[in-house]
N, C-alpha and C positions, 0 to 999 in steps of 0.2 A: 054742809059740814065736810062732807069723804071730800068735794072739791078745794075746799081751802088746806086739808092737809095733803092730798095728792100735790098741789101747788108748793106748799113749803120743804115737801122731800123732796120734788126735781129741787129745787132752789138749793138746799141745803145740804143735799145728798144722806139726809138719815132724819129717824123719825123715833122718838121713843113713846114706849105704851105703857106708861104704870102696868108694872104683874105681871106682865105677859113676857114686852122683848122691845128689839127696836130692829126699823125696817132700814136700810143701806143699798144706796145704787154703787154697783162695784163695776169698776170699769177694768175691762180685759185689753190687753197690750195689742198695737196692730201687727196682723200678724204678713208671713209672704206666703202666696197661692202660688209656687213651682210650675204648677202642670198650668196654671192660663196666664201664667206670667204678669203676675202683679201682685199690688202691697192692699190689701183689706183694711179698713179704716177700723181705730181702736172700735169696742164692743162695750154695752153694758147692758148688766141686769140688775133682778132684784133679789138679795139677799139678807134672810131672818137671822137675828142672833137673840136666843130667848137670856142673856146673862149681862145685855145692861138695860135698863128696865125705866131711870130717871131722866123727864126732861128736863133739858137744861130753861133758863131766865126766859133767854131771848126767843125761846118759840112761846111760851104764855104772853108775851109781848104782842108777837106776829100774829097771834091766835085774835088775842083781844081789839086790836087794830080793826083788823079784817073784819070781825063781829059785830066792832063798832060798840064793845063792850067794857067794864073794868077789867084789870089787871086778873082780883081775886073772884070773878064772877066767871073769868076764864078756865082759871082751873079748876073750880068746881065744876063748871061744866065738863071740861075736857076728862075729869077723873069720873063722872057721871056714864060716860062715854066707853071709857076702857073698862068698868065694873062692869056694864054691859056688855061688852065684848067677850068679856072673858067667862060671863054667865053662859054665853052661849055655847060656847066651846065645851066648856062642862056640862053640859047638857047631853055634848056628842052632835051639835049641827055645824055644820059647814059653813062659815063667816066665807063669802064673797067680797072681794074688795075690788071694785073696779077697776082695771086701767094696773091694777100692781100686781091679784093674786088670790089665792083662797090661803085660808088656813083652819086646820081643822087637828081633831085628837087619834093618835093610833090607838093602836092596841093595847100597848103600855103606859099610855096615860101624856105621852110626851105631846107637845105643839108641834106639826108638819104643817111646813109654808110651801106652796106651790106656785112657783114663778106666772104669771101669764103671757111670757115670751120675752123676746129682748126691746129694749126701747129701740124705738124706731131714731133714726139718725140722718142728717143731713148730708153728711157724708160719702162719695163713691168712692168705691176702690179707685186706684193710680196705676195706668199701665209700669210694669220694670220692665223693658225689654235691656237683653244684653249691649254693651257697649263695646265695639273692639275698637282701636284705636289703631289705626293702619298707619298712619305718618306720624311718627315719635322716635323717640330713644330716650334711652335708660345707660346711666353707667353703674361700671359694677366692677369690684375689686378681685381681679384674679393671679393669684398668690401675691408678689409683689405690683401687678401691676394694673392699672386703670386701665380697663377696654368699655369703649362705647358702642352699643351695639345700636344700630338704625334697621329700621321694621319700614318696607315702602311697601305699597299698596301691590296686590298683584294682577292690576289692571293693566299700569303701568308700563309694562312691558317685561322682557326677559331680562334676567338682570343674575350675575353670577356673584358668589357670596366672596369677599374679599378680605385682606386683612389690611393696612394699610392705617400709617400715623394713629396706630391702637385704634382705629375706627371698622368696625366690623359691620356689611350692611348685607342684603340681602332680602330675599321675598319669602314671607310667612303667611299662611294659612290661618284658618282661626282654631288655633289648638283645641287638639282632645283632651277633656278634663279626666277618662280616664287613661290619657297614655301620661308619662312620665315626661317633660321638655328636655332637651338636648342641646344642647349648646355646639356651635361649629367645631369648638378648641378641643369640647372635650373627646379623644380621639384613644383609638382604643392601643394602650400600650402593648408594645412587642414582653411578650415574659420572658424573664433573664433566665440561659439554660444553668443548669445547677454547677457545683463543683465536678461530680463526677463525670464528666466530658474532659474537663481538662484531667483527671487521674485517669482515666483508660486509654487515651495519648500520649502518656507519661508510660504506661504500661508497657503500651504493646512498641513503645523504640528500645524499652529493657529487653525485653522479651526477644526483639530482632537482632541486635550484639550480643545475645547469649547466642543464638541459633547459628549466626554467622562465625563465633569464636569456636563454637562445636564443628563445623562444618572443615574449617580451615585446618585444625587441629586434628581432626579424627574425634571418635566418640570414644575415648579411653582416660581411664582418672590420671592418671598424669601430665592431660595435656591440662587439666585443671590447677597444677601447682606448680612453684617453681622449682625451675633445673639447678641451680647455682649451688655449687657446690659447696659443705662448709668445710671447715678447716677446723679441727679443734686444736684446742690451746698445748702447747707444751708444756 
């Protein structure tokens, strides 16, 4: 019996128990292993859910086939089966389920299912190792204009980074993923000096024709006004 329904939960990937719950093989996503470089093949286990409880037609079907029995001689058995089950549980003993799990009562009266490890799987991991791509180009829009940029190998030889028919080439490394990429063009702008350079040039040639009109004149308030004399009206 435990072998014909272990058979129909791999097959069907769930299993339900009059009263009790139903058992579910739940498959985890493949994940990436960083530090040995590679992709881990998808994962699965075994997982209790005590809140859907009814089998469906088609496993009293599977059930009675397999047994080589009726339809309705199947589920009486099969209900025979989980009244038992669940006797035991109430009891406080520990149901062993081979090959899936134990399940057994806490303290507060609830069903705890304990996996028996993950299904074994055909499966190997897949090396990722990095890919760089040494002979290539990419274009790419900068402000108004298409430049293409060529990445040659730096085996190659020495080779100086050029501009030419918007074609940009040169010899690259295999970048730092923590430094920031840098682009040839982008180049670090001179900063425009402020207004006040042009006002203290303004200033100080004021300041030189005042000094020079003092000079010339002497340093007395009348060289500051004029001489012309007026004439009042008759």
């Amino acid at each position: 019996m435990n072998n014909v329904l272990v058979s129909y939960l791999l097959q069907h990937k769930s299993i339900s128990i009059p009263g009790l719950g139903s058992m579910y093989i739940e498959r985890i996503p493949a994940q990436t292993d960083f530090v040995n470089r590679r992709i881990l093949p998808p994962d699965y286990h075994f997982r209790f859910d005590k809140y859907f409880d009814a089998p469906d037609k088609d496993f009293f079907t599977y059930l009675a086939k397999q047994q080589n029995i009726a339809d309705y001689e199947a589920i009486k058995w099969y209900n025979e089966w989980a009244y038992e089950l669940r006797s035991k549980l109430r009891d406080g003993n520990i149901v062993e389920w081979e090959g899936i799990g134990t399940l057994k009562k806490d303290i507060s009266g609830e069903i705890v299912f304990e996996s028996a490890g993950r299904i074994p799987g055909l499966q190997e991991p897949t090396p990722a190792n990095r890919v760089i791509h040494t002979h290539t180009q990419h274009t790419m829009l900068v402000g108004d204009q298409e430049v293409t940029r060529k990445i040659s190998n730096i085996d190659s030889g020495p080779t100086t980074a050029t501009e030419e028919n918007n074609v940009v080439s040169g010899d690259e490394q295999a970048p730092n993923p923590n430094e920031p990429y840098h682009y040839p063009w982008e180049e670090e702008k001179p900063k425009k000096k402020g207004w006040w350079f042009f006002a203290l040039i303004i200033a100080a040639l004021a300041l030189g024709m005042i000094f020079f009109r003092v000079y010339k004149s002497g340093f007395v308030t009348s060289a500051a006004g004029n001489h012309q004399p007026i004439n009042a009206a008759p």
